[in-house]
C-alpha angles and dihedrals in degrees: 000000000000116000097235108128085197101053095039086052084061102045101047085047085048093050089037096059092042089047086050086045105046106104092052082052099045090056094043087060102199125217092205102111088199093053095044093051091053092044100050077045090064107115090037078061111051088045090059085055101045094050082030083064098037099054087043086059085052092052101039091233124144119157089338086305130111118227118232096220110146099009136261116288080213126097125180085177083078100057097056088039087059080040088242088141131025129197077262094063088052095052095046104043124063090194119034119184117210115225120224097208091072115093116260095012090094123041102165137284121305116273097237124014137339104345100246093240094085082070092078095029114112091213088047094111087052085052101051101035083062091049101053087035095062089037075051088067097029086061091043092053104052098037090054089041087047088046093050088045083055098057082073104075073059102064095046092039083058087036089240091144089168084058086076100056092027102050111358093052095039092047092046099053093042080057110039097042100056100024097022083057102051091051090053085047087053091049095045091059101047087061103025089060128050126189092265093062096023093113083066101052115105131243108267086207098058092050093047086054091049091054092060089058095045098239133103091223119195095304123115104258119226097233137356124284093023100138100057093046087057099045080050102053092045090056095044081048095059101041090066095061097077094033089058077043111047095016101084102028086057099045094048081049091052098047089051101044109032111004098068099125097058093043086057090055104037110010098067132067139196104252132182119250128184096311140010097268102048102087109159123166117260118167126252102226095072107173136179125306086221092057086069087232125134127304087229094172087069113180119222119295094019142114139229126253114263102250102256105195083187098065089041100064097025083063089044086051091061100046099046085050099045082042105048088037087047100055080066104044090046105050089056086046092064085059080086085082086053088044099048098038081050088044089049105040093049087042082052092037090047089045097063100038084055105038116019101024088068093056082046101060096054109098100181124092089258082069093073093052091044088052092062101067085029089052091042083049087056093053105042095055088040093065098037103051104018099036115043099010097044084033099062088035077063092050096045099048094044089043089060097042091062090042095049113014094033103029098040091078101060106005113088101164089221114138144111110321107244110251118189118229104274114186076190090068095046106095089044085055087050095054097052084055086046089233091130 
């Protein structure tokens, strides 16, 4: 969601009172498509708001204000009491920078949130580009690593127990040692540098690029030791590539060819047919169609797939190459959330330089009247474009973040074809049971 504390207050108030309200609605039964699609969309709604109002406390954005809670960590008394600056240095710059070496200019961060005087900073949209860019990747990061972890309630719920050191292990070091890293990087930096020795701190994305290419090059390192961690994580990087490759295709080779002995002992298990009585053998480690594999839950009167060790690894190829690509492309994908939270906050920005700032210039009596159309204006756009169109671009793009960024590394959408009750396709189905 968009970080705006205002116009999530109004659309979680908007959702609550549909979600209080909910059973009067449900017996009026309205006709009003409009109306029915916001209102079975009530609890989707108040959760935007809510997040809408949390991450607009964490940027300090209300309105396209920013609230003076706690107080600025930020002092200009300071730099005329050191005499950095005179009643001379005001008249002559247009632009003047604190610095935070001098003592009292700067007291410490804000307690919560972007500190309220980068509302008035010329340089504030740099700053916070670089901000929601970088919680852009932090997020990225941490929902793809929670959806891989989740691919293993998968493999013990099939019983592929190989599945877990063979794909989970190898997908969940590729990821976390080149993307895991940078956000530790991001994160290093954020505590290891202040604003008084933050002209010394190093660019995240040219050692990110050095440690491609295995070398520390002439830049400053974050810590010690920095070059040969990262030397470290690439190779072990690597080396899981062909493991995530070969690993699964030659075990499955291996079970089929010469491990047959311990598959009869441990790979088959007792399994309940039509009756009680009915107990046939069908193997445990049941695996995809797709994968050309066995179809180890073999019906009566059928046999088995012959074992294909072609289609095997030609369908492992594809998904070490979508997976390893995809950690890439994914991970830029979840800068949406950095493009739309920059999109909402300069059409807000621009809003109310252009609407409300006009009612709130004139100093007359008449001023008071004027505010009143050029408030109902705000709102009114407000609603209309920040609110619900703004509103649904959030949806949309978060809604495909978690189908294609966040599913796409446990959820496969294999499964048993849906097939409507037939009485027409009753007798076939008796004469497979041999009841006719």
């Amino acid at each position: 969601m968009f970080g705006d504390l205002g116009h999530g207050v109004v659309m979680a108030c908007f959702a609550l009172w549909m979600v209080l309200k909910e059973k009067s609605h449900k017996r009026k039964r309205s006709d009003n498509e409009i109306w029915t699609m916001f209102f079975e969309g009530r609890y989707i709604i108040l959760m935007m708001g809510l997040f809408s109002v949390y991450t607009g406390l964490i940027y300090n954005d209300c309105f396209s204000k920013s609230l003076n809670i706690f107080g600025s960590g930020w002092s200009v008394r300071a730099m005329f009491t050191d005499q950095q600056w005179t009643n001379e240095t005001l008249q002559t710059n247009a632009l003047l920078t604190l610095d935070p070496n001098v003592s009292g200019v700067f007291s410490g961060p804000y307690p919560f949130g972007i500190d309220p005087i980068w509302n008035m900073a010329v340089n504030r949209l740099s700053f916070l580009n670089s901000y929601k860019m970088k919680m852009s990747v932090i997020i990225g990061v941490v929902h793809m690593s929670f959806g891989v972890v989740l691919s293993v309630f998968n493999h013990l719920h099939f019983k592929q127990n190989f599945n877990v050191y063979l794909l989970f292990l190898p997908e969940l070091l590729f990821l976390l040692c080149l993307f895991g890293y940078l956000v530790f990087m991001i994160l290093y930096k954020w505590l290891a540098f202040g604003a008084r020795d933050s002209r010394l701190a190093p660019s995240i994305l040219i050692h990110f690029i050095n440690m491609f290419l295995m070398q520390g090059g002439d830049n400053t390192p974050l810590y010690p030791g920095q070059t040969g961690l990262q030397v470290f994580l690439v190779v072990v990087a690597l080396l899981s590539v062909p493991v995530l490759l070969l690993g699964k295709p030659v075990y499955l080779y291996w079970l089929h060819r010469g491990g047959k002995g311990l598959r009869l002992r441990r790979g088959y298990e007792r399994v309940r047919r039509v009756s009680e009585d009915d107990m046939s053998q069908a193997p445990a480690y049941d695996d995809d169609e797709e994968e050309g594999l066995d179809d180890l839950m073999t019906s009566r009167g059928t046999q088995p797939k012959e074992f294909d060790f072609g289609d095997v690894f030609l369908h492992q190829a594809i998904h070490t190459i979508e997976y390893c690509l995809g950690c890439i492309s994914n991970t830029a994908s979840y800068l949406r959330l950095w493009a739309l939270s920059l999109a909402h906050a300069q059409l807000s920005e621009v809003l109310w330089a252009m609407v409300m700032r006009l009612g709130l210039r004139m100093t007359s009596r008449l001023g008071a009247l004027f505010l009143v159309p050029v408030f109902s204006l705000f709102a009114v756009l407000t609603v209309s474009i920040l609110l619900v169109m703004e509103g649904l671009s959030a949806f949309l793009h978060a809604l495909r973040l978690h189908w294609v960024e966040f599913q796409n590394k446990f959820y496969h959408g294999t499964g048993i074809k849906f097939a409507p009750f037939n009485f027409s396709a009753l007798p076939s189905v008796f004469e497979q049971d041999g009841l006719l």
